[in-house]
Backbone as XML, in Angstrom:
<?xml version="1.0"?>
<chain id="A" units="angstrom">
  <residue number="1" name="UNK">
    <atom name="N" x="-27.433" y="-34.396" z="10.992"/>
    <atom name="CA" x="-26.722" y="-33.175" z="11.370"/>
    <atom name="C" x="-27.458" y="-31.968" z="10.775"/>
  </residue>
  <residue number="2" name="UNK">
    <atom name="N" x="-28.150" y="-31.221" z="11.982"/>
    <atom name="CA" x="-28.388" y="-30.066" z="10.956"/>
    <atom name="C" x="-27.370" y="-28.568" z="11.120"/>
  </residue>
  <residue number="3" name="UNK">
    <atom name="N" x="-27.807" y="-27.742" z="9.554"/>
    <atom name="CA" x="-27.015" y="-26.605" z="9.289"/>
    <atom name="C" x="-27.705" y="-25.731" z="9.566"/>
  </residue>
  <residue number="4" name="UNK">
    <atom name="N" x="-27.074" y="-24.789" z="10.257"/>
    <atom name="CA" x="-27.629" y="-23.668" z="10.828"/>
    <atom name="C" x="-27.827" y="-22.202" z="9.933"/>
  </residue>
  <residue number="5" name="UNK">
    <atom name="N" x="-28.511" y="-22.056" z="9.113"/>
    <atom name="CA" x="-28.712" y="-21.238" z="8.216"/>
    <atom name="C" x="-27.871" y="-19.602" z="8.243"/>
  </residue>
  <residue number="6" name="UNK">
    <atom name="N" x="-27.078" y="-19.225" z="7.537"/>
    <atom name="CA" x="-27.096" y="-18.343" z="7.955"/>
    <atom name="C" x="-27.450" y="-16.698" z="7.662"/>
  </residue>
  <residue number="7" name="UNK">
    <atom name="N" x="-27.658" y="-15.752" z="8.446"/>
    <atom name="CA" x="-28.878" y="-15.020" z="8.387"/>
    <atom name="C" x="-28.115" y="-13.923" z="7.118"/>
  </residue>
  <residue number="8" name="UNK">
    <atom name="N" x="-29.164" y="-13.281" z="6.791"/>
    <atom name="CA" x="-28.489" y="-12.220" z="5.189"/>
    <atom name="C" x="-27.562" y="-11.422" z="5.568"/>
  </residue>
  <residue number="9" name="UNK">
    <atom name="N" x="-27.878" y="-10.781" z="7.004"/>
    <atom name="CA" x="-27.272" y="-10.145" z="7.678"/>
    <atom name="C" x="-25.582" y="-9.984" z="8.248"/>
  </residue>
  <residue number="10" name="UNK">
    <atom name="N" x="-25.208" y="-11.538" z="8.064"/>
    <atom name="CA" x="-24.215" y="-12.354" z="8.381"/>
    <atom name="C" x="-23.573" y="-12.460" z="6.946"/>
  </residue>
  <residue number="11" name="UNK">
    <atom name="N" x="-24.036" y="-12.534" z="6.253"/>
    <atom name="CA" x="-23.377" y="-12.686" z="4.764"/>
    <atom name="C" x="-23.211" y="-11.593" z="3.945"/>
  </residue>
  <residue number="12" name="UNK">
    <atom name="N" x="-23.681" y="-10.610" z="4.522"/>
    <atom name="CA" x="-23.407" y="-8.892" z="3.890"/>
    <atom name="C" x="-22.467" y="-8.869" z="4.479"/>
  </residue>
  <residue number="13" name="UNK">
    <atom name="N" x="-22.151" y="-8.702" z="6.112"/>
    <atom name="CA" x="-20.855" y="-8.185" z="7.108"/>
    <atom name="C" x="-19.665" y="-9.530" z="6.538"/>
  </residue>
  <residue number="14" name="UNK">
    <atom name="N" x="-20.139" y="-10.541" z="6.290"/>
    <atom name="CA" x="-18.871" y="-11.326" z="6.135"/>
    <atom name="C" x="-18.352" y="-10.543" z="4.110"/>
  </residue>
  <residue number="15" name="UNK">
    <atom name="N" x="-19.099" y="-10.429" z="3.445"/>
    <atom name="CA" x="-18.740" y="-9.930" z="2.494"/>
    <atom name="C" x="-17.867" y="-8.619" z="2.246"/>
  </residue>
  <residue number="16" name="UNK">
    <atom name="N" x="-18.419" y="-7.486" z="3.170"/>
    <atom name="CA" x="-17.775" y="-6.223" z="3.370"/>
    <atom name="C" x="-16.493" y="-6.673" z="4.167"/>
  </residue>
  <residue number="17" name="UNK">
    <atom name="N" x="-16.671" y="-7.306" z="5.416"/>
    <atom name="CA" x="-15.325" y="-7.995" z="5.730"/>
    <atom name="C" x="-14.402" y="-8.193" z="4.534"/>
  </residue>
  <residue number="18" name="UNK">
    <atom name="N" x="-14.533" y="-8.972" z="3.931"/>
    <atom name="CA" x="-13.592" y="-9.927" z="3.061"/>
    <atom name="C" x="-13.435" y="-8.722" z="1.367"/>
  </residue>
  <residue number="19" name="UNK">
    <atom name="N" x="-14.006" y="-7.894" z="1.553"/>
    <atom name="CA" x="-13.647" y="-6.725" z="0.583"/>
    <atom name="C" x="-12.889" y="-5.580" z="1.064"/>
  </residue>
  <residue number="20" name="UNK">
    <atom name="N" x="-12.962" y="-5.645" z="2.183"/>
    <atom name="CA" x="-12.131" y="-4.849" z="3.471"/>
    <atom name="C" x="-10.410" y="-5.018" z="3.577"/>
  </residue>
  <residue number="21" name="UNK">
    <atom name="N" x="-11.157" y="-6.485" z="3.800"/>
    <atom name="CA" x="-9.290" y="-7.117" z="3.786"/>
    <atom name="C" x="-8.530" y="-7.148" z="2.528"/>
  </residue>
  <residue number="22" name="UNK">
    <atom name="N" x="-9.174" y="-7.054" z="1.298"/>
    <atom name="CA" x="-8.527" y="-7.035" z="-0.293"/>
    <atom name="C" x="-8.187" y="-5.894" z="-0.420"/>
  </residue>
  <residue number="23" name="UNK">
    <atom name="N" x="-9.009" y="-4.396" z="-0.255"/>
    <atom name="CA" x="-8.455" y="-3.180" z="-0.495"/>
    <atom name="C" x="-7.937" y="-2.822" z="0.382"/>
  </residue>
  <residue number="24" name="UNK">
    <atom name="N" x="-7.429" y="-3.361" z="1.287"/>
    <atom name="CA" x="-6.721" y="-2.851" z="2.103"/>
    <atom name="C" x="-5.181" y="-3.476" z="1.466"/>
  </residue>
  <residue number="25" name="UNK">
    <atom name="N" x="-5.199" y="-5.176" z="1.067"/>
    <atom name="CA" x="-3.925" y="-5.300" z="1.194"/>
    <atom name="C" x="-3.641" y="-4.804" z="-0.010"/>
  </residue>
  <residue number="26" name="UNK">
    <atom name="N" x="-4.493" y="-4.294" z="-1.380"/>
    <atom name="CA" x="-3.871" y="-3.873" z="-2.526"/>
    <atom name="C" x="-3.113" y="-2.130" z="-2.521"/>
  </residue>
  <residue number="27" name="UNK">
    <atom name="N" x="-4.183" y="-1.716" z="-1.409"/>
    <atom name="CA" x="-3.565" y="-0.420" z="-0.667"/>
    <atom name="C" x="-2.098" y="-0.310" z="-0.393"/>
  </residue>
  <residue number="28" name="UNK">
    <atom name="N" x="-2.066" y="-1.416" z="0.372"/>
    <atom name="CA" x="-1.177" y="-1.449" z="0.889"/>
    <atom name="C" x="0.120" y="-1.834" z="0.068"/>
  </residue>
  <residue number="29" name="UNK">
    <atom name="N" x="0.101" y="-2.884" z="-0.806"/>
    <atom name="CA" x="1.172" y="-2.923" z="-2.001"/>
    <atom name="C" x="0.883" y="-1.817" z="-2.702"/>
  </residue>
  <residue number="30" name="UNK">
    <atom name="N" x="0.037" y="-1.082" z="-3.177"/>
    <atom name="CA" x="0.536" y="-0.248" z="-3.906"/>
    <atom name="C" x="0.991" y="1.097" z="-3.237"/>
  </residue>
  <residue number="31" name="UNK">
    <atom name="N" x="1.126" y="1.478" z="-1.905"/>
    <atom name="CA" x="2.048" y="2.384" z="-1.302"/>
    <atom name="C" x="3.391" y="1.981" z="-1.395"/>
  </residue>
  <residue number="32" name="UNK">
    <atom name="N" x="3.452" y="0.446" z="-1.049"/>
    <atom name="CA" x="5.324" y="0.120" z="-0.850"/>
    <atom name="C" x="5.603" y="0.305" z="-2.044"/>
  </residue>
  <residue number="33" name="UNK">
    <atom name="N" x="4.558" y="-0.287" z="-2.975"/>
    <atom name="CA" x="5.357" y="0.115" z="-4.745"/>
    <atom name="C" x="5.737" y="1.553" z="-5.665"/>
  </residue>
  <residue number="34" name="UNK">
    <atom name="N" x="4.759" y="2.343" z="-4.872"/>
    <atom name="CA" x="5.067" y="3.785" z="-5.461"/>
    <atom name="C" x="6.238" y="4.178" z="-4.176"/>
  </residue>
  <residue number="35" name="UNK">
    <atom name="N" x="6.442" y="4.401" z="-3.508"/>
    <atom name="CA" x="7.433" y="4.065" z="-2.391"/>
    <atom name="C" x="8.837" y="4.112" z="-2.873"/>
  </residue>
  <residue number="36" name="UNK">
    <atom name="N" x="8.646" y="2.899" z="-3.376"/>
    <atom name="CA" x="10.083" y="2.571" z="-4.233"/>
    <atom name="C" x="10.161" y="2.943" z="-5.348"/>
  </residue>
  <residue number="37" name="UNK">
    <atom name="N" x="9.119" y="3.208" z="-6.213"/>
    <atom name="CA" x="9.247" y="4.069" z="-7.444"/>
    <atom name="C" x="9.848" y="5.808" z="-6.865"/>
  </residue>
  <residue number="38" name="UNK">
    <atom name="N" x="9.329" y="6.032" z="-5.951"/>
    <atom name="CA" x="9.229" y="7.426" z="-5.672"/>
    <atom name="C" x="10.856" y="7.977" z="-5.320"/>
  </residue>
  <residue number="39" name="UNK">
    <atom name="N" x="11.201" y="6.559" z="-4.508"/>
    <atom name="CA" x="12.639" y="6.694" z="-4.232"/>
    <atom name="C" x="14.053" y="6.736" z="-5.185"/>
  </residue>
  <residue number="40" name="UNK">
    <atom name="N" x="13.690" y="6.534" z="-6.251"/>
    <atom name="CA" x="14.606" y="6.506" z="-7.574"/>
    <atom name="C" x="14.516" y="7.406" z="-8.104"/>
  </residue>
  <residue number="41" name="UNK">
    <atom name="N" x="13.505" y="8.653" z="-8.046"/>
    <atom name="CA" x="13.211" y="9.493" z="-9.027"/>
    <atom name="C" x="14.162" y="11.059" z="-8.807"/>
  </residue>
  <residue number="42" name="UNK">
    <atom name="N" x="14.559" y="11.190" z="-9.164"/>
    <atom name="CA" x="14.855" y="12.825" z="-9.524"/>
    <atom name="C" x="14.589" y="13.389" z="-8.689"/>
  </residue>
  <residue number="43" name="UNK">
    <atom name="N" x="12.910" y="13.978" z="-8.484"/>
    <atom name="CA" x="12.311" y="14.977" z="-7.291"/>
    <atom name="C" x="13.010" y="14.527" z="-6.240"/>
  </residue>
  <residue number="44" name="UNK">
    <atom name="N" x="12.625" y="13.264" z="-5.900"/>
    <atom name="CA" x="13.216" y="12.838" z="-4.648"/>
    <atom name="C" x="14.344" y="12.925" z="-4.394"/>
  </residue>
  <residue number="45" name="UNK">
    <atom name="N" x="15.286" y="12.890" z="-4.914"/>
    <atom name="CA" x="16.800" y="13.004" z="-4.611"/>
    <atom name="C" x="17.019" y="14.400" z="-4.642"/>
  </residue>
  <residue number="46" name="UNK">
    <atom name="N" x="16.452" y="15.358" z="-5.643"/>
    <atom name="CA" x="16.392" y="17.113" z="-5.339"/>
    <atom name="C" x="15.689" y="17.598" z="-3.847"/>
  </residue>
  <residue number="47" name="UNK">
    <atom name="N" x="14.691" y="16.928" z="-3.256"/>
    <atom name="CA" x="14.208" y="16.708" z="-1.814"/>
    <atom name="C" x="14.926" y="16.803" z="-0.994"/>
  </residue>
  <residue number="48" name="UNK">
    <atom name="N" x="15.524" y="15.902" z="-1.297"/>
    <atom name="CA" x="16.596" y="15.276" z="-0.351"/>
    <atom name="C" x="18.330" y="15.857" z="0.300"/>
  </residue>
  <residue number="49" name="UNK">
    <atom name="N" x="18.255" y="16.782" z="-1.193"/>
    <atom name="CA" x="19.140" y="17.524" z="-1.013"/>
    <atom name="C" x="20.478" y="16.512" z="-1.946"/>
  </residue>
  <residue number="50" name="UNK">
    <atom name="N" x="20.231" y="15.631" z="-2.254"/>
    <atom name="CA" x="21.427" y="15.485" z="-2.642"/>
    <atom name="C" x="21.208" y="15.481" z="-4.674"/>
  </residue>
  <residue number="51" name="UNK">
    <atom name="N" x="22.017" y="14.949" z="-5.551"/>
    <atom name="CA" x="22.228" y="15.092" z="-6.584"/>
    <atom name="C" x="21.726" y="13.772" z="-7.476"/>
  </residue>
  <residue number="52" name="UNK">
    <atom name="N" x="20.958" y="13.875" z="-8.625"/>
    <atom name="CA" x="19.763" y="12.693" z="-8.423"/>
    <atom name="C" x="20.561" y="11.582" z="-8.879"/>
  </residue>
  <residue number="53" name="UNK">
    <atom name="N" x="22.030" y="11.340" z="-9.288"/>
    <atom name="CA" x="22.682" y="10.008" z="-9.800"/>
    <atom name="C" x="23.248" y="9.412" z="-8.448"/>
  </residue>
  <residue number="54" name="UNK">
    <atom name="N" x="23.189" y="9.888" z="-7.343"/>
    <atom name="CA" x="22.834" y="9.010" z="-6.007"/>
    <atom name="C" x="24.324" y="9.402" z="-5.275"/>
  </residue>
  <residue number="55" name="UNK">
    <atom name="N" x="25.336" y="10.355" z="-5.839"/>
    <atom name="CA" x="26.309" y="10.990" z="-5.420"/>
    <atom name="C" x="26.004" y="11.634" z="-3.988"/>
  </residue>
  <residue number="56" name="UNK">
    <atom name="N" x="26.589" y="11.639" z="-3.341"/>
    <atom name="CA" x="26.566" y="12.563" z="-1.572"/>
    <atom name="C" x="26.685" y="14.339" z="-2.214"/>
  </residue>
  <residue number="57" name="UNK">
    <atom name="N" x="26.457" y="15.308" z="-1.362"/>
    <atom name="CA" x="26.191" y="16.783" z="-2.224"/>
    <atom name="C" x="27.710" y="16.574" z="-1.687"/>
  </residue>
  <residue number="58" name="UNK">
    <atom name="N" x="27.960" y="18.116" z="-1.605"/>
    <atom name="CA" x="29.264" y="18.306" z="-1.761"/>
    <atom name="C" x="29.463" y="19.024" z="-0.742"/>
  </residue>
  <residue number="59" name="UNK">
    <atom name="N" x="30.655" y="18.923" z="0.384"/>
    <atom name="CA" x="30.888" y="19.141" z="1.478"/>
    <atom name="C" x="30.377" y="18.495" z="2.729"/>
  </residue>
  <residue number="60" name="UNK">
    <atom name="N" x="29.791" y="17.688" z="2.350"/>
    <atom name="CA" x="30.044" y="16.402" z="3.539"/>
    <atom name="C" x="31.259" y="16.037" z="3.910"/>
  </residue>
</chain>
């Protein structure tokens, strides 16, 4: 059986590939994680308009 060598060319693009797909998915957890950090915080609930201990404002 022979193996078909494969060319340098092929093993750079499969490398950048496969470094592609890692920062992408660490990208990607670390948006949902600041996300949800972001959503607990203070600013965000002053944003938002309402009062940051998670109360509705007043006159709804």
């Amino acid at each position: 059986m022979t193996r078909r060598r494969t060319s340098r060319l092929e093993r750079i693009a499969l490398l950048v590939l496969v470094l592609l797909v890692l920062v992408a998915g660490y990208g990607a957890g670390l948006y949902l994680w600041a996300g949800s950090k972001l959503r607990t915080t203070d600013a965000f609930a002053r944003y938002e308009g309402r009062p940051a201990d998670g109360r509705e404002p007043a006159g709804c």
